[in-house]
N, C-alpha and C positions, 0 to 999 in steps of 0.2 A: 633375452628374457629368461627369469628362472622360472623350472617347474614349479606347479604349484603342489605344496604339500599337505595332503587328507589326516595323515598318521595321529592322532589328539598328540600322545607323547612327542612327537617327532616337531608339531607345532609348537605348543611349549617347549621345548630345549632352545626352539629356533625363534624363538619370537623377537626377541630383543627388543625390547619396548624402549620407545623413546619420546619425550615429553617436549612438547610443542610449548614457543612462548608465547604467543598469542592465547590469550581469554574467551572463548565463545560464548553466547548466548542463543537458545532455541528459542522461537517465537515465530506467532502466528503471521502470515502474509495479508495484511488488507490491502486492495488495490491501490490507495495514495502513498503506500512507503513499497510497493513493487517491484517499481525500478532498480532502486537503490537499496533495497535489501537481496532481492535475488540478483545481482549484480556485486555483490561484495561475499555472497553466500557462497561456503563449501559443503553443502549440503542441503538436499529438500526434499520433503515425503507426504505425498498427499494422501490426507485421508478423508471420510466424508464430511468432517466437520471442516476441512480446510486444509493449505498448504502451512507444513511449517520449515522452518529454514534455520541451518545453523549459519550464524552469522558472527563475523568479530565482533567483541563485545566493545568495541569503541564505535562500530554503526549503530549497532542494537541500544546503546545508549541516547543516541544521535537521533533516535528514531522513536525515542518513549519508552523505548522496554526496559522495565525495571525487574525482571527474572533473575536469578541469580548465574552468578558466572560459573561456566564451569574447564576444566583444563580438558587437553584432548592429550590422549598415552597413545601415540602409533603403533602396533604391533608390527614390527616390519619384517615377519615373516610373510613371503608370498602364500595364504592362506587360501589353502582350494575353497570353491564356495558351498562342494559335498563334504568337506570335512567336517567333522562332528566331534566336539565337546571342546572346543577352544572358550566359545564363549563363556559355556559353561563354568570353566576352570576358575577363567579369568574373574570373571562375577561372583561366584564362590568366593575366590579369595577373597577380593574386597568388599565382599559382605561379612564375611568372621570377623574384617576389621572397622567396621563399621561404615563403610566408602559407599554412600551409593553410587551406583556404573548405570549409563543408560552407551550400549553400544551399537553403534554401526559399521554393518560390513560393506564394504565394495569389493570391485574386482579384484585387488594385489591384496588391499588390506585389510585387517577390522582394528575399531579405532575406538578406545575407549574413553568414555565421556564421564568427568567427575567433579565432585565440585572443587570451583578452583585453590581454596584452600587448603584442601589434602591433596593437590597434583602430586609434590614431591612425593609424600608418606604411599599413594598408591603406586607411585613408578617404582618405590624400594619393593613393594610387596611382591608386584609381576617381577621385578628381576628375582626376588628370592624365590618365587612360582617357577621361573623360565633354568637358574641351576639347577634348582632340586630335579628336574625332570632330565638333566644329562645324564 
């Protein structure tokens, strides 16, 4: 297992973002699509108003939700969870370029969420984010 890296510059140089082919869609949990939505989900966050789940966007389909898709950027630097201003960076950038980012971190990684039509144009941006910081 690699250490986990706090440094912001040191995470950016190291990030190496890579883009995922799968489609996602975020959407809410009602108890009759449960099973089969948190059961296909790689991701869920409850908050008071409900759980919600990132799901492939060929369930999420499958199941009514007509939300828009969006692509997921891996950051595959192992990213401390005290490290401070990855997010930051990263969202930054792709708000100069117009990208909305909605992301989420876990334990290895933080993984950014965009919509699926700009996946490529935002994975050029974090790579050109991830040199400039060498």
């Amino acid at each position: 297992m690699t250490e986990a890296v706090s440094d912001r510059d040191a995470m950016l140089a190291q990030m190496a973002p890579v883009l995922d082919s799968v489609r996602y869609c975020f959407m809410l949990i009602a108890p009759e699509i449960a099973p089969q939505a948190l059961g296909a989900a790689i991701g869920t966050f409850r908050e008071d108003e409900g759980v919600t789940a990132i799901v492939p966007e060929s369930v999420a389909r499958e199941l009514g939700e007509e939300g828009p898709a969006m692509a997921r950027i891996t950051l595959t630097v192992h990213s401390s969870l005290e490290g401070v201003g990855l997010t930051a960076a990263v969202a930054g950038a792709l708000a100069e370029a117009g990208i909305a980012c909605n992301m989420v971190a876990a334990f290895h990684h933080d993984h950014a969420f965009v919509p699926a039509e700009r996946g490529e144009d935002a994975l050029a941006i974090l790579r050109e984010l991830s040199a400039a910081s060498r």
